[in-house]
C-alpha positions as CSV (number, residue, x, y, z in Angstrom):
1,X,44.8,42.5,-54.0
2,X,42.3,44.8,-56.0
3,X,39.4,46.6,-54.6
4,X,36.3,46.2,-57.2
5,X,37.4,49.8,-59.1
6,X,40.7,47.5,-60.5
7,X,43.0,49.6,-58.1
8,X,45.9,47.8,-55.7
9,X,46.0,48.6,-52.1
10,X,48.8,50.6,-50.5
11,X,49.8,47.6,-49.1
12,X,50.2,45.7,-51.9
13,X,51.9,48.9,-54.1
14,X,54.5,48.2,-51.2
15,X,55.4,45.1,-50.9
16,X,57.1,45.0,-54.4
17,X,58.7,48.7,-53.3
18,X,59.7,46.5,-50.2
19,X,61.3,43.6,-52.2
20,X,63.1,46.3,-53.9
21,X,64.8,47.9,-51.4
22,X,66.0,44.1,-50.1
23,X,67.3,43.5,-53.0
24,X,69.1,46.6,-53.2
25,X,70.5,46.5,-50.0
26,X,71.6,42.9,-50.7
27,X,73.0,43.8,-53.9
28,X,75.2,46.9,-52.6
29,X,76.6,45.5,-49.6
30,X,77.6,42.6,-51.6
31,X,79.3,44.5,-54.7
32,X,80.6,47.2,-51.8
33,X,82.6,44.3,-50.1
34,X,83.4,42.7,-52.6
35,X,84.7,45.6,-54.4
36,X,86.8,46.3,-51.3
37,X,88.3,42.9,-51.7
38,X,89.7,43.6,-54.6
39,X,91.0,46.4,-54.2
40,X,93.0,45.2,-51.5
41,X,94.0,42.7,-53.5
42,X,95.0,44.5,-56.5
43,X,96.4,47.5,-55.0
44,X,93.9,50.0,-56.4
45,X,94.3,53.8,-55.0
46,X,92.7,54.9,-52.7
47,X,90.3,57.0,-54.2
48,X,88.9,54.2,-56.2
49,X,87.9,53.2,-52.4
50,X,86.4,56.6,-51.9
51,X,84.4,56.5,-55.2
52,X,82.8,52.8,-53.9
53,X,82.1,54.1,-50.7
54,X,80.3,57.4,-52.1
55,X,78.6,55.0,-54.5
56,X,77.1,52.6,-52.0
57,X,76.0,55.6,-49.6
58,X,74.2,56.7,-52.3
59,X,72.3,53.7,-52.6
60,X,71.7,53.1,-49.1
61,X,70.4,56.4,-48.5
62,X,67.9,55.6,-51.5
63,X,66.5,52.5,-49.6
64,X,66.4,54.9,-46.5
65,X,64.1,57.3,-48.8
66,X,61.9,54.9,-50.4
67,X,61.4,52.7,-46.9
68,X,60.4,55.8,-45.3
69,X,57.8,56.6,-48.5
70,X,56.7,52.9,-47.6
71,X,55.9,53.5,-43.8
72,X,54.6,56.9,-44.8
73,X,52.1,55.2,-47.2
74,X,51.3,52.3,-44.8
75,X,50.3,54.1,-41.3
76,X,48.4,56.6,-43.4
């Protein structure tokens, strides 16, 4: 929603921040376990495994960043 100067509302800045980090989470722990699989499956080394892992971390600690910006931005 817009307030009469043509701004959005915190809230509403947020809820497309919030769909993102959904879809991110979805999309990494997906890709993580699936990746995973087939490295099981193939026989990749183990650092391949370690490269994956380091790679999803990374994106979960992104959603942990941006979903605290989010509550930061909504109790204020």
């Amino acid at each position: 929603m817009q307030d009469p100067r043509g701004q959005q509302s915190g809230k509403d800045r947020g809820t497309g921040q919030v769909r993102l980090v959904a879809i991110v989470i979805s999309v990494t722990m997906i890709l993580w376990m699936g990746a995973q699989w087939l490295g099981g499956q193939f026989g990749w080394d183990s650092r391949y495994a370690f490269l994956l892992d380091f790679a999803a971390l990374a994106a979960f600690f992104w959603a942990l960043v941006v979903t605290y910006q989010i509550w930061r931005t909504r109790r204020g």
